[in-house]
C-alpha positions as a Python dict, from the first residue, in 0.01 Angstrom:
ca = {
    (1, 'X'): (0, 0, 0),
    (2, 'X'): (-204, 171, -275),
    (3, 'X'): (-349, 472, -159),
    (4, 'X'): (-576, 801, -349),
    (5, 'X'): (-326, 1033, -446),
    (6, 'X'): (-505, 1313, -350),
    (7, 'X'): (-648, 1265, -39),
    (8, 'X'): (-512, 1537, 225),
    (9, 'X'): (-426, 1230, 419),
    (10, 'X'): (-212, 1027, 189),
    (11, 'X'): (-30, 1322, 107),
    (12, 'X'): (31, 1413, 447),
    (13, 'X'): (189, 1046, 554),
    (14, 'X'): (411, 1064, 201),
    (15, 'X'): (571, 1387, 361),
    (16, 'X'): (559, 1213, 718),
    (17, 'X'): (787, 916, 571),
    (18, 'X'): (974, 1128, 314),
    (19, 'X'): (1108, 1335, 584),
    (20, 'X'): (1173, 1039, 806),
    (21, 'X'): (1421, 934, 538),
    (22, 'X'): (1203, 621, 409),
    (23, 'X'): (1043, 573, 38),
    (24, 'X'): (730, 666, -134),
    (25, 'X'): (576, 567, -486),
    (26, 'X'): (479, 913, -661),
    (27, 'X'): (297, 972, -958),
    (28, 'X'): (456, 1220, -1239),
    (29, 'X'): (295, 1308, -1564),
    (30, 'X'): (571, 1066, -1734),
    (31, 'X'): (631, 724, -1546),
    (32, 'X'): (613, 648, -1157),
    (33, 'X'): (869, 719, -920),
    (34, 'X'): (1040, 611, -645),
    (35, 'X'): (1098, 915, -435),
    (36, 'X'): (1339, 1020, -146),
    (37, 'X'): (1471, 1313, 31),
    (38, 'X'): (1737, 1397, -228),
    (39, 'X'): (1955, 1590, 59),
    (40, 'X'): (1959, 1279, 253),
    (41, 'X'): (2206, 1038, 212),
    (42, 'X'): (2081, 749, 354),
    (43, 'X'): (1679, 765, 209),
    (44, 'X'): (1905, 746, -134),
    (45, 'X'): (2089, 457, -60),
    (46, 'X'): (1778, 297, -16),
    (47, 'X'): (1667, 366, -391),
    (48, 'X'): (1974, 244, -532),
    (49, 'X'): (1950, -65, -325),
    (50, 'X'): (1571, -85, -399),
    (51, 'X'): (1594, -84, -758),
    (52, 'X'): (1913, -253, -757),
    (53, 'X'): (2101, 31, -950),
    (54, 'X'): (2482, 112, -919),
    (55, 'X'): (2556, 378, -702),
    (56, 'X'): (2727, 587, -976),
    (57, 'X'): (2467, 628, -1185),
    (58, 'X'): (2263, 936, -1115),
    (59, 'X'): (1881, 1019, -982),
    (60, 'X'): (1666, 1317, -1130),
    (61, 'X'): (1557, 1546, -866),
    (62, 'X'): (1233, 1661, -857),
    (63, 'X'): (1131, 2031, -781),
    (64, 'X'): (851, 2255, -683),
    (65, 'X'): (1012, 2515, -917),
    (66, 'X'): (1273, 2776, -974),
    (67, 'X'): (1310, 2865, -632),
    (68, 'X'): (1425, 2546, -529),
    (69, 'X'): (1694, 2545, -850),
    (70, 'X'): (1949, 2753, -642),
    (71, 'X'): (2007, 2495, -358),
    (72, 'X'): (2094, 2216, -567),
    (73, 'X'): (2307, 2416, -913),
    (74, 'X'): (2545, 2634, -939),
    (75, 'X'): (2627, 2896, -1217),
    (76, 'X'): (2337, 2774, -1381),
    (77, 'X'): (2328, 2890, -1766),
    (78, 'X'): (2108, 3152, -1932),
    (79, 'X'): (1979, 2898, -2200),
    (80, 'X'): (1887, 2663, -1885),
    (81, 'X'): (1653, 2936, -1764),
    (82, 'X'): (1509, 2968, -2072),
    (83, 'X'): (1462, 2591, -2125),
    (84, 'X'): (1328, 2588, -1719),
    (85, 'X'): (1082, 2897, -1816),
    (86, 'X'): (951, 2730, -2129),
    (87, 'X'): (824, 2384, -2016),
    (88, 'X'): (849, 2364, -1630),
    (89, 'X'): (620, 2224, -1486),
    (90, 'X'): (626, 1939, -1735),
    (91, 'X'): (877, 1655, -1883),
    (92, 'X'): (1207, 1823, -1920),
    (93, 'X'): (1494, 1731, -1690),
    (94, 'X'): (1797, 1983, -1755),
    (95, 'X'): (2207, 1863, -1626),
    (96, 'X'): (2339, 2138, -1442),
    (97, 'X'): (2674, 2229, -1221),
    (98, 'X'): (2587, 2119, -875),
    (99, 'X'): (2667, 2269, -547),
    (100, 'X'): (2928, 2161, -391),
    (101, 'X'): (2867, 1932, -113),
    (102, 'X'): (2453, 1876, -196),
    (103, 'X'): (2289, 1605, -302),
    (104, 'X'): (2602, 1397, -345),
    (105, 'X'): (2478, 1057, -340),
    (106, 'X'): (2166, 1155, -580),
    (107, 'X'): (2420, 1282, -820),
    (108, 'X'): (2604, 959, -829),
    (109, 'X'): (2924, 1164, -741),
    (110, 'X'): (2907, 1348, -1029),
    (111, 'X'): (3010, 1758, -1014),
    (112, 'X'): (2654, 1802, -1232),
    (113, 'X'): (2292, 1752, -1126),
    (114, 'X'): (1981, 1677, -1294),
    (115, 'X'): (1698, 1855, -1239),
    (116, 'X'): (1298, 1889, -1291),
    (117, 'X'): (925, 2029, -1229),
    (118, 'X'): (715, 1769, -1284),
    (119, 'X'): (373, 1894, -1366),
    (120, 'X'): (168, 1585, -1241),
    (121, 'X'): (-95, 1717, -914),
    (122, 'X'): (-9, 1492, -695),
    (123, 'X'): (405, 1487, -665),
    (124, 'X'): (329, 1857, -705),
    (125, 'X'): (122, 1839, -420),
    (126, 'X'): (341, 1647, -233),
    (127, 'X'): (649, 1890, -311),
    (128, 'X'): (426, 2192, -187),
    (129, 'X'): (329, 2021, 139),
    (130, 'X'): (724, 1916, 205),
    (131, 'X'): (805, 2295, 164),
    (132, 'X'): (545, 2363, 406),
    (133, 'X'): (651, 2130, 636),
    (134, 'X'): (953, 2268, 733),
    (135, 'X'): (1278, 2149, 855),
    (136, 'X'): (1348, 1773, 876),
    (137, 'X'): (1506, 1625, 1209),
    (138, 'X'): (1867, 1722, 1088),
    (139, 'X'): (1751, 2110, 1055),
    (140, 'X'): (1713, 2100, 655),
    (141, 'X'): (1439, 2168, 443),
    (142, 'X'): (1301, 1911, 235),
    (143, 'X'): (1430, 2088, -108),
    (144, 'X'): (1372, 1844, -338),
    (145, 'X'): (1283, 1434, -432),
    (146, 'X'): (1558, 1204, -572),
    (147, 'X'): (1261, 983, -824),
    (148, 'X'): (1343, 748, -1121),
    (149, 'X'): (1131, 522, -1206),
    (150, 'X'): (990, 310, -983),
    (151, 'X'): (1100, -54, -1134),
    (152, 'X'): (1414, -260, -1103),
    (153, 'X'): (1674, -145, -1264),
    (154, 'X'): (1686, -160, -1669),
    (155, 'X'): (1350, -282, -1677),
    (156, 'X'): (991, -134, -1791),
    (157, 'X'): (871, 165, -1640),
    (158, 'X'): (569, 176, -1451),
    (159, 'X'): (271, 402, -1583),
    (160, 'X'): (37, 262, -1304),
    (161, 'X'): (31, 251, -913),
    (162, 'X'): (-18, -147, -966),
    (163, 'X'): (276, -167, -1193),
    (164, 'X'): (485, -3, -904),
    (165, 'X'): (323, -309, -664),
    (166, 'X'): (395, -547, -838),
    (167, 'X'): (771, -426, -840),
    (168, 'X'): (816, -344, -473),
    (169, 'X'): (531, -519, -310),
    (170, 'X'): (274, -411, -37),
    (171, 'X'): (495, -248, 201),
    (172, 'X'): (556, 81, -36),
    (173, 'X'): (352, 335, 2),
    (174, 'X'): (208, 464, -307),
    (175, 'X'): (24, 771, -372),
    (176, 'X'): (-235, 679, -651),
    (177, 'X'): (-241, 906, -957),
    (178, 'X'): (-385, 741, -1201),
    (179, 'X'): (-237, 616, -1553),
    (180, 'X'): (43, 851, -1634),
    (181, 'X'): (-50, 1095, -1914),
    (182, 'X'): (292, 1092, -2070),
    (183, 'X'): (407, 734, -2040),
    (184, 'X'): (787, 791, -2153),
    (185, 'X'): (1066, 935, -1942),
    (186, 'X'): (1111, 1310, -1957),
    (187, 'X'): (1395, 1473, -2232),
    (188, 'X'): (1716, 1550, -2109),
    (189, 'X'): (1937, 1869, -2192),
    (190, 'X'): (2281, 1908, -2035),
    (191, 'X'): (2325, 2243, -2002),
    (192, 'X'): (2720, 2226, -1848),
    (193, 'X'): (2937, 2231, -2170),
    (194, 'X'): (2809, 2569, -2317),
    (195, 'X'): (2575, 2450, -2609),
    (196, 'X'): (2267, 2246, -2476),
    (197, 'X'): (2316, 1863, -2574),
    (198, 'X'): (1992, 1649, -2622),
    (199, 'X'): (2147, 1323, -2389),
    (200, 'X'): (1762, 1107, -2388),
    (201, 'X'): (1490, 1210, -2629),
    (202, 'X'): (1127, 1215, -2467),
    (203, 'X'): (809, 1441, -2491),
    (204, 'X'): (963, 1746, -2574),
    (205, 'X'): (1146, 1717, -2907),
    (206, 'X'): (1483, 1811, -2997),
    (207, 'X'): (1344, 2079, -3261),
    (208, 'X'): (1123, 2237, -2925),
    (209, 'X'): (1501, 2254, -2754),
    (210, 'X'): (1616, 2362, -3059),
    (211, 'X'): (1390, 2667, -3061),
    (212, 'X'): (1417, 2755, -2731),
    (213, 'X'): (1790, 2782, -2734),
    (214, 'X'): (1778, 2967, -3049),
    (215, 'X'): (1620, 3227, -2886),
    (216, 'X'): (1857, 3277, -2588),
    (217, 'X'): (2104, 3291, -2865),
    (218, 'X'): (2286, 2949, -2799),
    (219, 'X'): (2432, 2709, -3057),
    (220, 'X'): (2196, 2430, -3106),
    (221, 'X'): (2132, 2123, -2918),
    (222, 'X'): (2355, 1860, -3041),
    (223, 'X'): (2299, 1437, -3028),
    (224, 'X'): (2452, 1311, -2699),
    (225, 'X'): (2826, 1172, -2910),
    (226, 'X'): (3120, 1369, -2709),
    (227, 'X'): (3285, 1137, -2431),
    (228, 'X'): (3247, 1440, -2174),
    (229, 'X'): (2881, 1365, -2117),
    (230, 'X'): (2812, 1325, -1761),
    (231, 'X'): (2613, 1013, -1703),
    (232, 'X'): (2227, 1038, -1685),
    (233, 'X'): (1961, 859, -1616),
    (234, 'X'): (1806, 603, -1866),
    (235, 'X'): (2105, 643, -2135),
    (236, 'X'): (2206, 316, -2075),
    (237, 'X'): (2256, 89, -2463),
    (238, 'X'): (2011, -175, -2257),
    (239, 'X'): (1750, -18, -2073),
    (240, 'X'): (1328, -38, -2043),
    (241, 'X'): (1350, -383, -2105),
    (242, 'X'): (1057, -662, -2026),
    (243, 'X'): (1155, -1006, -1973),
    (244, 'X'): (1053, -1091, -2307),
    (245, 'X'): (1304, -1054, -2595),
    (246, 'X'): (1293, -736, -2813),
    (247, 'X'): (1321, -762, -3167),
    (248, 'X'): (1279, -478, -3357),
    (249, 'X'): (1180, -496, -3780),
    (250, 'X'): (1029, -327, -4066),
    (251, 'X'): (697, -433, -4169),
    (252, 'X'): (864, -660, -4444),
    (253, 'X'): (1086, -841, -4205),
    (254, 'X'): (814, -891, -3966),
    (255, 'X'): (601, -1083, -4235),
    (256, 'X'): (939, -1266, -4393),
    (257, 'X'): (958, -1343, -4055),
    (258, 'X'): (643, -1529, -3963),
    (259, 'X'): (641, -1650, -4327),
    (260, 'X'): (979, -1839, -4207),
    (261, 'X'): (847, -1969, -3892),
    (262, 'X'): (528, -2040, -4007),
    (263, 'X'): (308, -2238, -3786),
    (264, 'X'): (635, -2365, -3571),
    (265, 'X'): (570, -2054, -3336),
    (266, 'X'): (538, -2124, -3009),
    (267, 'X'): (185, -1970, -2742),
    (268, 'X'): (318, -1659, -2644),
    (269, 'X'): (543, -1533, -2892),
    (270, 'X'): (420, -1212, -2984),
    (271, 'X'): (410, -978, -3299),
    (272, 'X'): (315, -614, -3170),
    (273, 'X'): (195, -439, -3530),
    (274, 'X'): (213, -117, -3483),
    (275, 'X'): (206, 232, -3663),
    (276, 'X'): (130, 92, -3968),
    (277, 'X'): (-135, -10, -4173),
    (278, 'X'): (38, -316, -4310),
    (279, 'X'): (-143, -639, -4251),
    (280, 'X'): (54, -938, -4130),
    (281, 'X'): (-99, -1271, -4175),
    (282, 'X'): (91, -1518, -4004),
    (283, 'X'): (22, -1966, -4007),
    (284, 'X'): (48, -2014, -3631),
    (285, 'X'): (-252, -1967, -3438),
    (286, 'X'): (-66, -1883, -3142),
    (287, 'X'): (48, -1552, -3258),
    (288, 'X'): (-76, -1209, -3079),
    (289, 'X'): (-126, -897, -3249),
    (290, 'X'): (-129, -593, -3093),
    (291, 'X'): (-199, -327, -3320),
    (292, 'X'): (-74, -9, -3149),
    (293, 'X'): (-182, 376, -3220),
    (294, 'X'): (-50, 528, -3512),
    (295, 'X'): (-23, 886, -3325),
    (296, 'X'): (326, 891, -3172),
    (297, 'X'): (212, 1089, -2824),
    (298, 'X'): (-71, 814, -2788),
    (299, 'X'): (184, 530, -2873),
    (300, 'X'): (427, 646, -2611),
    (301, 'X'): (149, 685, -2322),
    (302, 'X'): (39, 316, -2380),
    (303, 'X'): (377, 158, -2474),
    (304, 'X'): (564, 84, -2123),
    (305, 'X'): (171, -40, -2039),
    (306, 'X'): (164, -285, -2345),
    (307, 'X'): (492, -486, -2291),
    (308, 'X'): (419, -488, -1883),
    (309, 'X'): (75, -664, -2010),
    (310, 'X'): (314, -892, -2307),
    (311, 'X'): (530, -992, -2024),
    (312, 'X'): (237, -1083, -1748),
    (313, 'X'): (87, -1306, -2045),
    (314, 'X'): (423, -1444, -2046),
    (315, 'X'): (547, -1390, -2455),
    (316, 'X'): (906, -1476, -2477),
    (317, 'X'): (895, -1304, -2785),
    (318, 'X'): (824, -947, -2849),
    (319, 'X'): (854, -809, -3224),
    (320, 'X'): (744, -422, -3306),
    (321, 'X'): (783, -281, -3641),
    (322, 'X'): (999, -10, -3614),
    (323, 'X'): (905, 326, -3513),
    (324, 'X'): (868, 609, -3823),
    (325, 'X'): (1167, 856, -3856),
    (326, 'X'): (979, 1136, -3758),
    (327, 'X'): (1113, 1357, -3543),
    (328, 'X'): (795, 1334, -3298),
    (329, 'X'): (907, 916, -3293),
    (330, 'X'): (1194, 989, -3116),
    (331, 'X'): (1112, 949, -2776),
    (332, 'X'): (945, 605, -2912),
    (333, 'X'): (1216, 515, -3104),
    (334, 'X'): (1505, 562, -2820),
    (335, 'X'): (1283, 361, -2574),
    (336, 'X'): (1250, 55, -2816),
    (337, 'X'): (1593, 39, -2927),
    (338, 'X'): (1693, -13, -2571),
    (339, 'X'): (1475, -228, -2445),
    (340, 'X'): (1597, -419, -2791),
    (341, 'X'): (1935, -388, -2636),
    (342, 'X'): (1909, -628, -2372),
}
């Protein structure tokens, strides 16, 4: 069930069934998630069973803000307070150590947490009414949401409280928020091994990380390469993927491409031509093109939206010109390479 985001009364049933250990759909400013009381045990198991993700691999919890950081982490590092100060609320998720005996299950077991303030009104709004609220049936405050993304597992995020219908079905409730401004997955920093370590690109760019850490006088943020990495959410080699087949090329090997084919293409295959201004001319009729921004922040608002539509129209083929090399691709780049992946 769809319902406005902001209405006083949809926000107060999302706490009613968030504290009752059950599921909601929750708007952020980067995809859609699908939140539960991170302290509870049980509401978790039901997110990993939901979305039909192993157990093991970890859930970002969502925060009101710093005040809520000392329940869940431990020993929590000066350069992660500066990261936290710099762009909380917003689309940064930092690793931290965790507590000992919280949040197990939303942690996937690991000794490390992941952590953020979204900045989106309404899961903020729902966060401030949970503190508010008091303690659940088992005596504990509601301290924070277990949310990624509210899709099956590996596939496209949803930037839309219809996208999250259509994955889960009428019985969700789903706070409305509109389209999400963001439209990528927030950057993650672990912030356990003593330099900061960039582990999934997004919003924030590496050289933003780079800066802020520079300041608190820590070594810079390295590429996610050491085997010690704890496991995180959306680092998977296949990941974001539509049921369509990925293929990613440069604007030369798109056209080689559909100069091979030629008019043999079948409906539905589908040549996305983005970034670019190169012009691909292709013999089959039943080509789409899809010519997408050439501004990497708009690209990466629409781009989750644009396959979701590619795979309702029911292409079995899906080829994007590759992403520039600029660093303010990234978060672009890292999502298309993985949804290649699959």
């Amino acid at each position: 069930m769809i319902v406005e985001g902001l209405a006083p009364q949809s926000i107060a049933l999302a706490v009613r069934l968030l504290r009752a250990g059950e599921l909601v759909g929750l708007p952020t400013e980067t995809v859609y998630g699908l939140a539960a009381n991170a302290d509870d045990a049980a509401a978790v198991a039901k997110v990993f069973q939901a979305k039909g993700r192993p157990a093991d691999h970890p859930l970002i919890v969502h925060v009101l803000g710093h005040a809520q950081v000392a329940h869940f982490a431990r020993d929590v590092p000066a350069v992660a307070d500066a990261l936290m100060q710099a762009f909380w609320p917003g689309p940064l998720t930092v690793i931290l150590p965790r507590r000992a005996g919280v949040a197990v299950a939303a942690a996937g077991g690991q000794d490390s947490i992941g952590l953020r303030c979204p900045a989106h009104p309404v899961v903020r709004a729902v966060l401030k009414a949970c503190q508010e609220a008091g303690a659940t049936d088992d005596g504990e405050p509601l301290w924070g949401l277990a949310a990624p993304s509210a899709n099956q597992f590996g596939r496209v995020s949803p930037t839309t409280a219809a996208h999250v219908q259509s994955e889960f079905g009428e019985p969700l409730l789903i706070l409305d928020g509109g389209a999400c401004s963001v439209g990528i997955e927030s950057t993650i920093v672990d912030c356990t091994r003593g330099a900061p370590v960039v582990l999934r690109p997004g919003a924030i760019s590496r050289a933003q990380v780079e800066e802020v850490a520079r300041a608190a006088s820590q070594p810079s943020p390295r590429l996610q390469e050491t085997p010690a990495a704890p496991r995180a959410s959306g680092t998977l080699e296949s990941h974001y993927a539509p049921r369509a087949k990925v293929r990613l090329m440069n604007a030369p090997s798109l056209q080689s491409a559909l100069d091979l084919l030629g008019a043999d293409l079948d409906a539905g295959n589908t040549v996305i031509a983005t970034y670019s201004r190169a012009i691909l001319r292709s013999r089959s009729s039943k080509v789409i093109r899809r010519r997408m921004p050439d501004d990497a922040v708009a690209t990466a608002q629409q781009l989750f939206a644009v396959l979701r539509e590619f795979d309702a129209q029911g292409a079995q083929l899906i080829w994007v010109e590759t992403p520039p090399e600029g660093p303010e691709w990234e978060g672009v780049r890292d999502r298309l390479q993985r949804a290649a992946a699959a």
